[in-house]
C-alpha positions in Angstrom: 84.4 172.2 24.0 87.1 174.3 25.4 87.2 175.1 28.8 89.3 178.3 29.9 89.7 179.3 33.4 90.2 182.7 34.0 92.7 183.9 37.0 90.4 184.4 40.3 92.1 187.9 40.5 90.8 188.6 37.3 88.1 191.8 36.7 85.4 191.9 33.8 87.1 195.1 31.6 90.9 194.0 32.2 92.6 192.7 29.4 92.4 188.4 28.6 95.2 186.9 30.0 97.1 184.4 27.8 95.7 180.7 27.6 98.1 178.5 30.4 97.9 175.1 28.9 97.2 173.9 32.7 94.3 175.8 33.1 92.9 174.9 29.6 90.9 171.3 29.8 88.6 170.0 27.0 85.7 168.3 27.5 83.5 166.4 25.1 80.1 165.2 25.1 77.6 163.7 22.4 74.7 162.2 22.1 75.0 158.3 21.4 71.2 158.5 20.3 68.9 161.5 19.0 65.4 160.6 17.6 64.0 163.9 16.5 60.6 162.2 16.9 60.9 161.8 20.5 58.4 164.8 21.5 58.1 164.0 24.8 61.8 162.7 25.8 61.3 159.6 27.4 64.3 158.2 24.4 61.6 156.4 22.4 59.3 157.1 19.3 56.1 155.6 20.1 51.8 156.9 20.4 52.4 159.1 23.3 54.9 161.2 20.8 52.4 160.9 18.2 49.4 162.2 20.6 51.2 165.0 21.3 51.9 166.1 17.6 48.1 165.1 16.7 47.1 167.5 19.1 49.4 170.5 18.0 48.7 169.9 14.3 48.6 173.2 12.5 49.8 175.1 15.3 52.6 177.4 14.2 54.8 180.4 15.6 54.5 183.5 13.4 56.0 186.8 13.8 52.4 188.5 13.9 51.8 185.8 16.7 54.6 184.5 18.5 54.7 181.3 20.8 56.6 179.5 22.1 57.6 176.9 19.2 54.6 174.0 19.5 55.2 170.7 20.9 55.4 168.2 18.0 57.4 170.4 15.8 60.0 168.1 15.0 61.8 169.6 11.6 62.3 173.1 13.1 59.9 174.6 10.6 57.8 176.8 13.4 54.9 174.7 12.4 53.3 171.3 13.3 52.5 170.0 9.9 52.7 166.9 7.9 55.9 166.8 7.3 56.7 166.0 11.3 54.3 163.4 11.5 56.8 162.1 8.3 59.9 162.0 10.3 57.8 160.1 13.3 56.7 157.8 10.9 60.4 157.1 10.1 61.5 156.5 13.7 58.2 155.1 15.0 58.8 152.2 17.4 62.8 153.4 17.3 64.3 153.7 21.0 67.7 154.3 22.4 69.1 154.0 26.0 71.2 157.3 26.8 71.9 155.7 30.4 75.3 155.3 31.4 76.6 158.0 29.3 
């Protein structure tokens, strides 16, 4: 990611100034470990992930009815279905350590 700094004189509406390269840093960042199967965040894939998809199953977010997007939906699909409890299968037990990042 780019990082511009903008002059402190500067007003929203005024033209963009031109880039100085000593005012331009870049900064990146990544993830060393993603499970998409860690529901609840704690960096592993293990029953308390899987509780919390059991007890969303079938929930979904429709335009006729929309929620927030239901806790256990791991492929993005709006819906808790069996294809999420899939992808926990496949990282069950997985865990990573994002400390010291």
């Amino acid at each position: 990611m780019y990082v511009f700094e903008l002059p402190p004189d500067w007003v929203p509406g005024d033209p963009m100034p031109a880039p100085n390269p000593d005012r331009v840093r870049l900064s990146l960042s990544y993830d060393a470990c993603r499970l998409r199967a860690d529901i609840n965040g704690d960096d592993k894939v293990n029953m308390q992930d899987y509780s919390i998809l059991q007890s969303n199953f079938g929930k979904c977010s429709t335009p006729q009815q929309p929620i927030n997007l239901p806790q256990g939906d791991v492929n993005g699909d709006q819906c808790v279905t069996i294809l999420d409890f899939s992808i926990l299968s496949s990282e069950y037990n997985q865990m990573c350590s994002n400390s010291g990042l």
